[in-house]
N, C-alpha and C positions, 0 to 999 in steps of 0.2 A: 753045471748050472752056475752063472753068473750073478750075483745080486750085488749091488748099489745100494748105498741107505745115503740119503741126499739130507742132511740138517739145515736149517735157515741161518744159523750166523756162521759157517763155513763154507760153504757148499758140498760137494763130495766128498766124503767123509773116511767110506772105505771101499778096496774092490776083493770081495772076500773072497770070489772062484779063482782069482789069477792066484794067490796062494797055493791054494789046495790042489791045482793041476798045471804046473807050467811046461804045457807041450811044446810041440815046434812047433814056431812061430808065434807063442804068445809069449810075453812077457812077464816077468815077476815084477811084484807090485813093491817098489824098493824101500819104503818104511818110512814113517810121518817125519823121522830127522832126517832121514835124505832126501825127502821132501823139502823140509824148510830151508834146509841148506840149498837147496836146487832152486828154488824160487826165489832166494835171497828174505831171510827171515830181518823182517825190519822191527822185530821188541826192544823195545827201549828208545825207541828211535825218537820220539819226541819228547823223552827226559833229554834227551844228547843237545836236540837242537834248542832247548826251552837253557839249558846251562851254555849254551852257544850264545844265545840271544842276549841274555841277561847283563850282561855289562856295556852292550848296546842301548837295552833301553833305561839303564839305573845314567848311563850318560845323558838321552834325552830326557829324564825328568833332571838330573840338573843343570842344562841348556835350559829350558822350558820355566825351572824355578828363578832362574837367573834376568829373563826377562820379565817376570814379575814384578822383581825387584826391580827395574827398571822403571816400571808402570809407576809400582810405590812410590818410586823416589820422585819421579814426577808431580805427583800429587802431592809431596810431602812437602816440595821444593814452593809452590803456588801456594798452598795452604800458610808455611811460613814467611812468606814474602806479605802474605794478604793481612796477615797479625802482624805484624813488624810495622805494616804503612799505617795501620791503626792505630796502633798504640802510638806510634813517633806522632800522627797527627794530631791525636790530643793530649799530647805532655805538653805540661806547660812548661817545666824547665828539664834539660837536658833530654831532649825527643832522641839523640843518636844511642844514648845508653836504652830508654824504655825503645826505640824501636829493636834493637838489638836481642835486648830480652825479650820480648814478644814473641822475635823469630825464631829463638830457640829454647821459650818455655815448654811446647809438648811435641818436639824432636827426639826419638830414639837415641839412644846411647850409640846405636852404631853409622848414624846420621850427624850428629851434634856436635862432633869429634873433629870431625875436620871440614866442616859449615863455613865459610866467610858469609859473612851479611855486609851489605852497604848499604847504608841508610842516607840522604838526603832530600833538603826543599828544592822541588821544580816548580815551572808555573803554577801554581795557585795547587800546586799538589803536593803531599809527602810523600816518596818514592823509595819503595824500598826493592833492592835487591839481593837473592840466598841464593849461595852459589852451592851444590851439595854432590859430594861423590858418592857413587854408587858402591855400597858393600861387594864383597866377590863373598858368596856361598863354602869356595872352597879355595882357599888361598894357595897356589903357585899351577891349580887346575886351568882357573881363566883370572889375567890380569888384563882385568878393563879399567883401562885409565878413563871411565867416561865422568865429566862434571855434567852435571842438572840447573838450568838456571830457570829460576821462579823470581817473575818480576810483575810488583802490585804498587798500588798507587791510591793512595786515598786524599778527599779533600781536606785543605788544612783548618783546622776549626779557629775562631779569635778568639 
């Protein structure tokens, strides 16, 4: 007599008769390792591919944090141009130093560094310009030589 016992998270589990009588022409039932080996046993398999992947994706997060910064510096760039025309436009003496300082009173240390500002009067405007290079995350990973320029302009006060 034959019996099978079927489990729900493997499926067939064992074949107990082919054991106990292997006549001619049935087969012995060759054991749960020569199983796995036969069927190509995949444990571990996605520990393998997840330490596979892993310096794939630690690269897109910093690609990914990298254009952040780029975002930032953006904002960072307009923000300090937009202070710099203000203040220049209402100093009453020496507007190229107070526009200057403006632009780089609440600039980051890793922004501030190497910032040019241009300051002067245009038409009936005070015009400022902040030139700002972007940090690199990981220095000799990505060198982007990209500059940011943020240009604002306020009216001139008398």
């Amino acid at each position: 007599m034959t019996t099978t016992t079927r489990t729900a998270r493997t499926g067939i589990r064992g074949l107990r008769g082919l054991r106990e009588r292997p006549g001619p022409g049935r087969l012995r039932h060759p054991g749960p390792r020569l199983l796995r080996r036969l069927r190509g046993d995949d444990r571990g398999q996605t520990a393998v591919e997840f330490l596979g992947m892993t310096p794939f994706i630690i690269l897109i997060m910093l690609v990914l944090w990298e254009c952040a910064l780029i975002g930032y510096t953006f904002s960072l760039a307009g923000n300090a141009a937009d202070v710099g025309a203000r203040k220049g436009s209402g100093a009453e003496y020496g507007a190229g130093a107070a526009c200057r300082a403006g632009a780089l009173m609440d600039l980051p240390d890793a922004w501030s560094g190497a910032a040019r500002v241009d300051c002067g009067r245009g038409s009936g405007l005070y015009e400022a310009k902040v030139t700002l290079k972007v940090p690199v995350l990981v220095p000799g990973l990505f060198d982007l030589d990209i500059d940011i320029d943020g240009e604002a302009g306020s009216a001139l006060e008398d």
